[in-house]
C-alpha positions in Angstrom: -34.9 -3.9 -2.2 -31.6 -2.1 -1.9 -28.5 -3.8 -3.0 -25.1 -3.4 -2.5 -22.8 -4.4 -5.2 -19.4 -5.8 -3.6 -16.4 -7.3 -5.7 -13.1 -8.5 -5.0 -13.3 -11.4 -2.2 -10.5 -13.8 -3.2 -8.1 -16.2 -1.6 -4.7 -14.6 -1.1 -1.6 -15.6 0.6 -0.3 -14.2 3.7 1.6 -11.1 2.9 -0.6 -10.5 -0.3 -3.1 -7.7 -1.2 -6.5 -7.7 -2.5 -8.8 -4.2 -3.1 -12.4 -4.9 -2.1 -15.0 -2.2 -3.7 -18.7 -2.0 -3.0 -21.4 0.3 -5.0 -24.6 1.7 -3.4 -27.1 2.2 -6.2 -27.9 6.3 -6.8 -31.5 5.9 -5.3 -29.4 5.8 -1.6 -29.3 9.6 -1.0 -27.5 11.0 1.6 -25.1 8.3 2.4 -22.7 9.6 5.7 -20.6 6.6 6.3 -19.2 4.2 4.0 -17.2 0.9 5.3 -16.5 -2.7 5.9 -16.8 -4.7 8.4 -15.7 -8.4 9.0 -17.3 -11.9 10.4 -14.3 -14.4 11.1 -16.2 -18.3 11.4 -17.3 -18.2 14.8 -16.8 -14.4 16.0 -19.5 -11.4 15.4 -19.3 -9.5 13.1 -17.0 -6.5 13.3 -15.9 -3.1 12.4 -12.4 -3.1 9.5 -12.8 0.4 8.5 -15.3 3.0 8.1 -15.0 6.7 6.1 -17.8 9.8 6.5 -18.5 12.1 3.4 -16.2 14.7 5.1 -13.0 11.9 4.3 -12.9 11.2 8.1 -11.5 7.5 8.5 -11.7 5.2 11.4 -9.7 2.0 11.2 -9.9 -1.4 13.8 -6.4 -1.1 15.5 -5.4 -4.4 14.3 -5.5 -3.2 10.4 -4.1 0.2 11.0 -0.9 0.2 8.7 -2.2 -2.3 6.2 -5.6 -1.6 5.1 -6.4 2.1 3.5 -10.2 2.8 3.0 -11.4 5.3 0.2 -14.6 6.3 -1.3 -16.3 8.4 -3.8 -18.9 10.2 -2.8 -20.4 11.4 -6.4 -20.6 7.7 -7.3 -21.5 6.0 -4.1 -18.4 3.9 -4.4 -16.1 2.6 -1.7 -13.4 0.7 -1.9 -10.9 -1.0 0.5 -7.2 -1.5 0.1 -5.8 -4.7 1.9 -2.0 -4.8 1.8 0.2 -7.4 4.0 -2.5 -9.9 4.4 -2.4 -11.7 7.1 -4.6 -15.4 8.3 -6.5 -13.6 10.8 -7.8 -11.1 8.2 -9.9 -14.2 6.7 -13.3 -13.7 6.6 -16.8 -12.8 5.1 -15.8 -8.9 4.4 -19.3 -6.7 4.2 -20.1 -3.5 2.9 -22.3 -0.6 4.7 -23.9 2.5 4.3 -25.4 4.3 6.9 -27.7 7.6 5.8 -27.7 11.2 7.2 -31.6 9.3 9.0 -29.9 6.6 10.3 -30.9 4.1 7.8 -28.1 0.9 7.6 -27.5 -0.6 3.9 -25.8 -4.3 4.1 -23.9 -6.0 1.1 -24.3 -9.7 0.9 -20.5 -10.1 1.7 -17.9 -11.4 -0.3 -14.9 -13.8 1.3 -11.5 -13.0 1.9 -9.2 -16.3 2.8 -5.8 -15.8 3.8 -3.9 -19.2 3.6 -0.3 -20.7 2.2 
């Protein structure tokens, strides 16, 4: 079974930062898009932020300005830069991969709380 390794689900205060990263073991080949998505307690779950292999990045409006998505391609890496943290960013933060054949990896998801 394929797992994604994700790290870096803390609680944080509003205004803080915390760097999620996620790994996708080397026997994924041909990993297209990288990215996180969210599932706030009682919503669906959602896109953050997503990146292709070319570097193309596409952001949920509402973290636009605060969150800053990167990968490595070589290491099947990506990592998520959360800056200005606000309540409504709470939630189970997940990693995915999607393949050049349109096969979808999940992480297990790691929690991000927001709170004073």
């Amino acid at each position: 079974q394929v797992q994604l390794v994700e790290s870096g689900g803390s609680l944080v205060q509003p205004g803080g930062s915390l760097r999620l990263s996620c790994a996708a073991p080397k026997t994924i080949h041909s990993i297209y898009i990288m990215g996180w998505y969210r599932q706030a307690p009682g919503k669906q779950r959602a896109l953050v932020a997503t990146m292709t292999n070319g570097g193309s990045a596409n952001y949920e409006d509402s973290v636009k300005g605060r969150f800053t998505i990167s990968r490595d391609n070589a290491e099947n890496t990506v990592s998520l830069q959360m800056n200005s943290l606000k309540p409504e960013d709470t939630a189970v933060y997940y990693c995915y991969v999607e393949t050049g054949w349109s096969n979808v990896y999940w992480g297990q998801g790691t929690q991000v709380t927001v709170t004073s």
